[in-house]
N, C-alpha and C positions, 0 to 999 in steps of 0.2 A: 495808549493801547496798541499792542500790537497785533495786525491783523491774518489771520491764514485764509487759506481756501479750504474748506469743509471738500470732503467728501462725499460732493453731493449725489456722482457715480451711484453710491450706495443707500438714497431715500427711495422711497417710495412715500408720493403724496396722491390723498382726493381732495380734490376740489367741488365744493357743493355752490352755487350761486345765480344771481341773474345773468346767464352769457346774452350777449346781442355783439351785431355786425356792426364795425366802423369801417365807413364809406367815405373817403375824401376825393372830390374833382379839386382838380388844378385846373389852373386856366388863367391867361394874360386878362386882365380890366382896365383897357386903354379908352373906353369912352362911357359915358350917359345914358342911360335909356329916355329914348325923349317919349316913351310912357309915363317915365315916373322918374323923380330923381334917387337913382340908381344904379350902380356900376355894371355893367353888362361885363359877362364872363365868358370865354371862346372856349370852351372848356377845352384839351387836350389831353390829359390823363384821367384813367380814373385807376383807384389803389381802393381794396379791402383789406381789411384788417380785425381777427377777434377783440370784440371786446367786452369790457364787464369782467365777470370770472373766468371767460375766457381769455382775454387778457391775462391773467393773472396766471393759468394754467399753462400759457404759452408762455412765458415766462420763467415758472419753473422747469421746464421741459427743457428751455434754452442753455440753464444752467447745469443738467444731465441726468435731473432724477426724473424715475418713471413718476407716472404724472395721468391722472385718472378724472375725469370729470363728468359731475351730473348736472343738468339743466332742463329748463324747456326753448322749444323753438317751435316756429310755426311751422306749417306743413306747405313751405314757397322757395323760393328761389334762392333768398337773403339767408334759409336754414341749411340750405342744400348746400350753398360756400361758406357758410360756416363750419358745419363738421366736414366739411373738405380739405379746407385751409388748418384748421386742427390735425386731423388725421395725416396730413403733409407733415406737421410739425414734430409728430412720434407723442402726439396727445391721444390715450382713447378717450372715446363719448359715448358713453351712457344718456342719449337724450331721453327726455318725453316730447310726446308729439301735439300740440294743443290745434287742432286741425282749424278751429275757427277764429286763432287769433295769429296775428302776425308776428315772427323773428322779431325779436327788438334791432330797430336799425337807427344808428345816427349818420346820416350824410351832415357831411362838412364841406360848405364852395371855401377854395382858397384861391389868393392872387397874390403874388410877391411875399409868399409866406406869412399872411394874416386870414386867420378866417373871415371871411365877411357873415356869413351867414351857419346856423346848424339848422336839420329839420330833421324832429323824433322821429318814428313809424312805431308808435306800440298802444299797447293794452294790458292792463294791469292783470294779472293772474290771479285766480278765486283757488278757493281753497280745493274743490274738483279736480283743477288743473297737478295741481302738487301734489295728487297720489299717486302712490308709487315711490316716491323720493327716500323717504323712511325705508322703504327695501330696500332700494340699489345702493343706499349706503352701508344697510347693514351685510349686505354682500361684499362690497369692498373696500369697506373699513378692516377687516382679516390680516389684508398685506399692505394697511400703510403705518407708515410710523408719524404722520399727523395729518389730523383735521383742516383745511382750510375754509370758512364763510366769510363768502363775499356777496355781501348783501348792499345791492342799487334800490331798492325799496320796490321793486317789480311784483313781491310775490313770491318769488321759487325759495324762499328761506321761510315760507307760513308756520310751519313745524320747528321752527331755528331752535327751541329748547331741549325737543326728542332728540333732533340729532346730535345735541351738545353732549346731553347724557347717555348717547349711543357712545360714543368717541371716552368720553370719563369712565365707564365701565371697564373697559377693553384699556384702562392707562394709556390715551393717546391723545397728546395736546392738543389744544383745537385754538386756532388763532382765525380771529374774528375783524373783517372791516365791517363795520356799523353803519347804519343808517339811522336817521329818525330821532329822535328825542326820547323815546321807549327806550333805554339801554336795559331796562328789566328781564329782558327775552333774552339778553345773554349771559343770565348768573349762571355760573360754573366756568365759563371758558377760563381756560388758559391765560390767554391776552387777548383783548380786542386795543384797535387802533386806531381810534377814530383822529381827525384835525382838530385844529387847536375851536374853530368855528362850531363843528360842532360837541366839542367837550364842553363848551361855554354855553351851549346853547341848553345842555342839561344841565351843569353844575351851576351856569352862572359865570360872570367877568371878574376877573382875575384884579385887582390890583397888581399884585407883584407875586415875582417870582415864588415866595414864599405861603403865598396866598393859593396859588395854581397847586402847588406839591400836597398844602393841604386838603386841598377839594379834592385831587387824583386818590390822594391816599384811602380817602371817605369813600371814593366812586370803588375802588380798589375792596374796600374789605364787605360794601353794603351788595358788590355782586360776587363776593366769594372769588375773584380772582386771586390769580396767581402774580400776575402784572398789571400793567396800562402804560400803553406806547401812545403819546401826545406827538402827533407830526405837526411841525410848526413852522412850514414855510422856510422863510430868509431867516428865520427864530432856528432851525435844526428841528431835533426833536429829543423829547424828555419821558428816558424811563423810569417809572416808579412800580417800587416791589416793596410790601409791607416790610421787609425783614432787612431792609438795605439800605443805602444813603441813594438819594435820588441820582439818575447820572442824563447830565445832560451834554448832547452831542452838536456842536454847528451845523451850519448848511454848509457842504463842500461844493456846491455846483460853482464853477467858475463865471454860466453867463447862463441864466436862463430864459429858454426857446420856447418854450413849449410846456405847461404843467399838465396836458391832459396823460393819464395812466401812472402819474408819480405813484399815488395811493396802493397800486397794484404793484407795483414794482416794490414796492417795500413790505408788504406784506407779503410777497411771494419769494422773493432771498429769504427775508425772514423768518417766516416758516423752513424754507427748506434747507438752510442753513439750522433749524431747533433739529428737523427730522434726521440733517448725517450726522447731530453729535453736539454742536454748539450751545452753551452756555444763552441764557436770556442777554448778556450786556454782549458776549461778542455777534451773537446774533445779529443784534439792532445797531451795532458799529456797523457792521457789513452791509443792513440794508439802507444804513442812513449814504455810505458811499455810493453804493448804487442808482440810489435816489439821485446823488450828483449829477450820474451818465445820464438819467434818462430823461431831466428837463432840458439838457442841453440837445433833445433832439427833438424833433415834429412828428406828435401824434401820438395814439399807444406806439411804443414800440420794446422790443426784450432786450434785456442787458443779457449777453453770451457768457456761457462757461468762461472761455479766454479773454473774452476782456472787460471783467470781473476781476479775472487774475491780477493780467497787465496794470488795473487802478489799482491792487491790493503791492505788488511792486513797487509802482508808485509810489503809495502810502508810505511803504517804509524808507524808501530813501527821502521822500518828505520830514519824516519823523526823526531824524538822526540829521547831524551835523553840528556846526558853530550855532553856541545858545547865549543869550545873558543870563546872567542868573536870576532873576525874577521867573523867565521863560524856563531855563531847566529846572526848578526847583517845582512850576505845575507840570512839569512832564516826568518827572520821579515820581510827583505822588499819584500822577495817574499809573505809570508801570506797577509801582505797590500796591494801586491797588485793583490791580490784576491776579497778583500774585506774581510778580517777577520780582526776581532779587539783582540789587542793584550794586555793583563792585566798583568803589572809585579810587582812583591812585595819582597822583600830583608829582610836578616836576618843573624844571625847566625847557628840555627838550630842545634844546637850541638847533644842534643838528641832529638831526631822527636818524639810526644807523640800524645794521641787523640786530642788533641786542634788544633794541625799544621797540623791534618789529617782533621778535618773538617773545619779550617780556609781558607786550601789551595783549598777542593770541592766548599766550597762557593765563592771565591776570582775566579774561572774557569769560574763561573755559567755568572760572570760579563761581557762576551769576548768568544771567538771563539779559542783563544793562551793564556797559562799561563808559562811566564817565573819567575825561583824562581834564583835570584843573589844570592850568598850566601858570606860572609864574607871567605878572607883565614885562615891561623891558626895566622900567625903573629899578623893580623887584631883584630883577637877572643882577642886575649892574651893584644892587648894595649886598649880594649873596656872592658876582662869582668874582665882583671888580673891573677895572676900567678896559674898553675894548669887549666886552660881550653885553648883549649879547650879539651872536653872531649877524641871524639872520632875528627881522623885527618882530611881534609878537604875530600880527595877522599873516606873515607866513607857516608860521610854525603850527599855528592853528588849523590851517587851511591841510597844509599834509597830514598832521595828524587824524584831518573827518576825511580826509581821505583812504586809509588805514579800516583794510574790511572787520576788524575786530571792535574797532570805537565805534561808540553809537553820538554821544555828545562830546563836547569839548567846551570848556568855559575857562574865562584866562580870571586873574582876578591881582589884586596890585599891593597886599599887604604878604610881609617875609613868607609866612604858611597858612594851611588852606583852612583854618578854624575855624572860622566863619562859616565858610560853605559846607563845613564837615557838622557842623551843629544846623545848619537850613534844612539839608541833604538827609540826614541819619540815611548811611547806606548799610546797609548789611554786612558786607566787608571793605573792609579799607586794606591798599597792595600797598607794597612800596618797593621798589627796584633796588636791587644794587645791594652791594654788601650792610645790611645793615641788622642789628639784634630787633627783636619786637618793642622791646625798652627804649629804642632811639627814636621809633615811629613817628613821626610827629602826628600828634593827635590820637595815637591809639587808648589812651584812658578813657579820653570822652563816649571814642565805639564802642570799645568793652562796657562802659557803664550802663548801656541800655541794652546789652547781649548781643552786639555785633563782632564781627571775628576781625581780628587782625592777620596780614600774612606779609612775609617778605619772600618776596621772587628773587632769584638772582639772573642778572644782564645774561644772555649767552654770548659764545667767542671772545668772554669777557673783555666786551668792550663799554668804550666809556666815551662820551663827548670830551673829556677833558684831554683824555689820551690822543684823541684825533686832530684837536685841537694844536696841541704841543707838537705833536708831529709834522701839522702844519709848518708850523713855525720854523721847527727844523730844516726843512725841506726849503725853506724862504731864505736861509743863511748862509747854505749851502753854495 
């Protein structure tokens, strides 16, 4: 899959949910308290931070679309840095004020980068509390282009159905993190996304793979969804849409730090990656990447517009280069099945010159994937004779993914590339050099199942063999 950077400039999302303040003290724990056996903490920092659906809001805001949110907060301290520390961030807030109950607050003691302790500060919200909500959405629901519920089980989602069907009236996706075992309060959504713990805990334990896709599918048509996004850990996560083949994605995180606000962070790319434009599977590619960033750091914290990008970079010089064929042959049927077309052309490529440099930009221009199969040495040696090839196969490979127009390169060790050209079925098959379509090797097999054939010719018509001989020349001289 190949990934972009949406347009997020151009969303407009609201955010409806439980927002609450994340507090963490730091502090060194070098002895005992000889009250109790327990590490004494010298506290020296302290850091706020939104969280809950504030989290989530700060988040999409970091990646550039406007970004609107409703909650409650209490009428203290912990409410007054929270929409401070929002309203900092270019988040507005639409609170309500619940004057006799308290901001949800999590303090966290940390010491050498482990929490030792959390201590809540909250009160559950009655349904008094949560009037009003149903307006302020139906006010600026107007100018978003999706829904977000992020529901902590606090309360401020009591009405989660009305607003679902506010957002469904008005055609505006509404993507859902869940709480609780009641998933019935969210028929109509869009997508909701619950973890793999609690999809199990409604649907039941999965046997196997094929067991989990079934129960999604059932959870999927019995709430009239659209989707269901199963986040699963060091598992990835797995989307399922009735009309489609399930698509499951790995966990990219390289080492993880920290899983508190993962859940928020994926449903907020997520979302605002559906709101500038995005497809449901690139969507959830982009927030399953994201997800990578943010356990590799401590604490809620937001993945940025830019380095968003920077991973998405990343990704595709990840995605390209020297493959086996086993490996390119699942990375073709993922590009297909994206809808990319994929163009492959085969050779030996002994020494790569300006003709294979512009034959291969043109042969790309043909297609969305260009694979270059290359002959091995054995191969070179019974096609071109003794003394080639020049240089060995894993050079010639190496320059070749180096070449901004190749995406893969695979070598493979029999005369022509039949084999791969029947694993592969590429959309077009190139071939270089002076040759008729009837010499093609392997263009019957293309053509038989509607793929195109073409031949390119070398430019400065040049040739390795020519180069070669002239070598030679110059050696006698």
């Amino acid at each position: 899959m190949k990934l972009q950077m949406p347009p997020f400039q151009d969303a407009s999302l609201l955010v409806i949910g439980d927002v609450m303040l994340d507090r963490y003290w730091h502090g060194a724990a070098s002895r005992i308290s000889p009250e109790a056996p327990v590490p004494v903490v010298k506290v020296g920092n302290r850091e706020d931070r939104p969280g809950g659906a504030g989290n989530v809001a700060l988040n999409i805001a970091a990646l550039g679309s406007a970004t609107r949110l409703v909650g409650i907060i209490g009428q203290d301290e912990a409410g007054e840095e929270l929409h401070s520390r929002l309203h900092a961030a270019g988040v507005y807030c639409d609170f309500l004020i619940a004057a006799e109950k308290p901001t949800i607050s999590k303090l966290r003691v940390i010491s050498q980068h482990q929490q030792l302790i959390r201590l809540d500060f909250e009160q559950a919200f009655a349904a008094e509390d949560v009037a009003g909500i149903k307006d302020r959405a139906q006010t600026l629901l107007a100018d978003s282009q999706a829904l977000v519920l992020s529901d902590y089980g606090k309360g401020s989602l009591h009405d989660v159905n009305q607003l679902i069907a506010l957002a469904k009236n008005r055609d505006i996706p509404v993507v859902v993190d869940p709480k609780g075992t009641d998933f019935k309060k969210y028929r109509g959504a869009t997508l909701i996304t619950p973890n793999l713990t609690e999809f199990e805990a409604v649907m039941g334990h999965s046997q196997n793979e094929e067991e989990l896709v079934n129960k999604g599918l059932k959870l999927v048509g019995d709430l009239a969804l659209d989707a269901l996004l199963i986040t699963r850990g060091e598992h990835g996560m797995t989307l399922l849409r009735p009309a489609s083949p399930e698509l499951h994605l790995p966990a990219r995180a390289q080492e993880v730090f920290d899983v508190t606000g993962a859940g928020d962070t994926v449903i907020s790319v997520l979302a605002a990656a559906l709101a500038a434009g995005d497809g449901l599977a690139d969507a959830t590619a982009l927030a399953n990447l994201a997800a990578g960033l943010v356990v590799g750091k401590l604490g809620t914290a937001a993945i940025s517009g830019p380095e968003l990008r920077r991973a998405i970079l990343g990704e595709q010089d990840f995605a390209r280069g020297v493959m086996s064929a086993e490996q390119l042959s699942i990375a073709v049927q993922d590009a297909k099945s994206h809808g990319e077309r994929v163009v492959f052309t085969n050779g030996c490529f002994d020494i790569i010159h300006a003709g294979h440099v512009g034959y291969l930009s043109k042969a790309k221009e043909l297609g969305d994937r260009l694979v270059v199969a290359i002959n091995d040495d054995a191969s070179v040696r019974r096609i071109k004779g003794a003394g080639r090839p020049i240089n060995p196969v894993e050079r010639r490979m190496a320059v070749l993914a180096g070449l901004e127009a190749v995406d893969w390169v695979v070598s493979f060790s029999e005369d022509t590339p039949e084999s791969l050209l029947q694993a592969l079925q590429p959309e077009i098959l190139v071939k270089g050099g002076d040759y008729r379509l009837d010499q093609v090797v392997g263009a019957d097999y293309v053509q038989s199942y509607g793929g195109q054939v073409k031949a390119l010719e070398f430019l400065d018509n040049c040739s390795t063999s020519a180069i070669v001989e002239k070598m030679r020349e110059v050696g006698e001289q």
